[in-house]
C-alpha positions as CSV (number, residue, x, y, z in Angstrom):
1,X,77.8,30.8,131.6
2,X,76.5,34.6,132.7
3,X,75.6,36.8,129.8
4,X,75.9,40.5,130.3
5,X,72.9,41.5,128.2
6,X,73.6,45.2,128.9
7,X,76.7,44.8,127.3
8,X,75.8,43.6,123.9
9,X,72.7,46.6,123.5
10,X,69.2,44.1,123.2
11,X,66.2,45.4,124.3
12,X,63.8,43.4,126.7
13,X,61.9,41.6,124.2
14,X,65.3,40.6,122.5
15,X,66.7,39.5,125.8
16,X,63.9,37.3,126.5
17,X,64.2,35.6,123.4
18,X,67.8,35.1,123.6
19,X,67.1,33.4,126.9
20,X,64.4,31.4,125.1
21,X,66.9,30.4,122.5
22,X,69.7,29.5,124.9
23,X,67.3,26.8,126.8
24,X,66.7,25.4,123.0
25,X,63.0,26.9,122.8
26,X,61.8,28.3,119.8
27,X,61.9,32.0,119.6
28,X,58.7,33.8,119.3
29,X,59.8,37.0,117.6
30,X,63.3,38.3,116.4
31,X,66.0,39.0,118.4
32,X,67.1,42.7,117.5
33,X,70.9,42.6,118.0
34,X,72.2,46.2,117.7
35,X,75.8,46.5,119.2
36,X,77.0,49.0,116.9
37,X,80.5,48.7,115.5
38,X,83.0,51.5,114.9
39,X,81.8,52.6,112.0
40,X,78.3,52.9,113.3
41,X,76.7,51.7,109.7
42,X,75.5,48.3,111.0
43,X,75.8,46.2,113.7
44,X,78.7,44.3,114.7
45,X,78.2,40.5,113.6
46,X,81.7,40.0,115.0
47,X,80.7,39.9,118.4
48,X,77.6,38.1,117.6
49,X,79.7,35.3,116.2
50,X,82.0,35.2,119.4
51,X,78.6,34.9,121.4
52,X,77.6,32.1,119.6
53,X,80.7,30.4,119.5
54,X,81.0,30.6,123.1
55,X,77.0,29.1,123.6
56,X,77.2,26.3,121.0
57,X,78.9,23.2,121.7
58,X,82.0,22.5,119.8
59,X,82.1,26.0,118.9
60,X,80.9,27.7,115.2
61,X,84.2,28.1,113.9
62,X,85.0,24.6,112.9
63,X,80.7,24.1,111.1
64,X,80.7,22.2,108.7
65,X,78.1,19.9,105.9
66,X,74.7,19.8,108.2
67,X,75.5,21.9,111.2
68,X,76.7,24.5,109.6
69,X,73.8,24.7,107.2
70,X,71.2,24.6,110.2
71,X,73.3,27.1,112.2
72,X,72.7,29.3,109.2
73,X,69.1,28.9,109.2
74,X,68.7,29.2,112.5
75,X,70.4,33.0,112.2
76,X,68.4,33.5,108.9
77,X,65.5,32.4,111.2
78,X,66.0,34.7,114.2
């Protein structure tokens, strides 16, 4: 899968992280996601989610009991 970092707005340090996170490495700092929504009051988690459901195996719609938990704290963590 190709990720067009450009199009979702993180800076270099974020994007290296991401890629750090994608291999299953630990990140080192946190990964500034800033794609603004329409509104422009925050960022738009939307997207985020459709990321990670694209990147996760099995998909994050369907978490439940143990992944779901430790997809959580791995976003809490980031």
């Amino acid at each position: 899968m190709q990720v067009r970092f450009e199009l979702i707005n993180l800076d270099k340090d974020s994007h290296t992280q991401f890629i750090r996170l994608i291999k299953g490495l630990r990140v080192r700092k946190k990964i500034n996601f800033t794609m603004g929504n329409k509104s422009g009051d925050s960022a738009n988690h939307r997207v985020l989610f459709v990321l990670f459901d694209e990147l996760v195996v099995g998909g994050v719609q369907d978490l439940t009991g143990e992944r779901k938990r430790n997809f959580f704290n791995l976003l809490m963590d980031l």
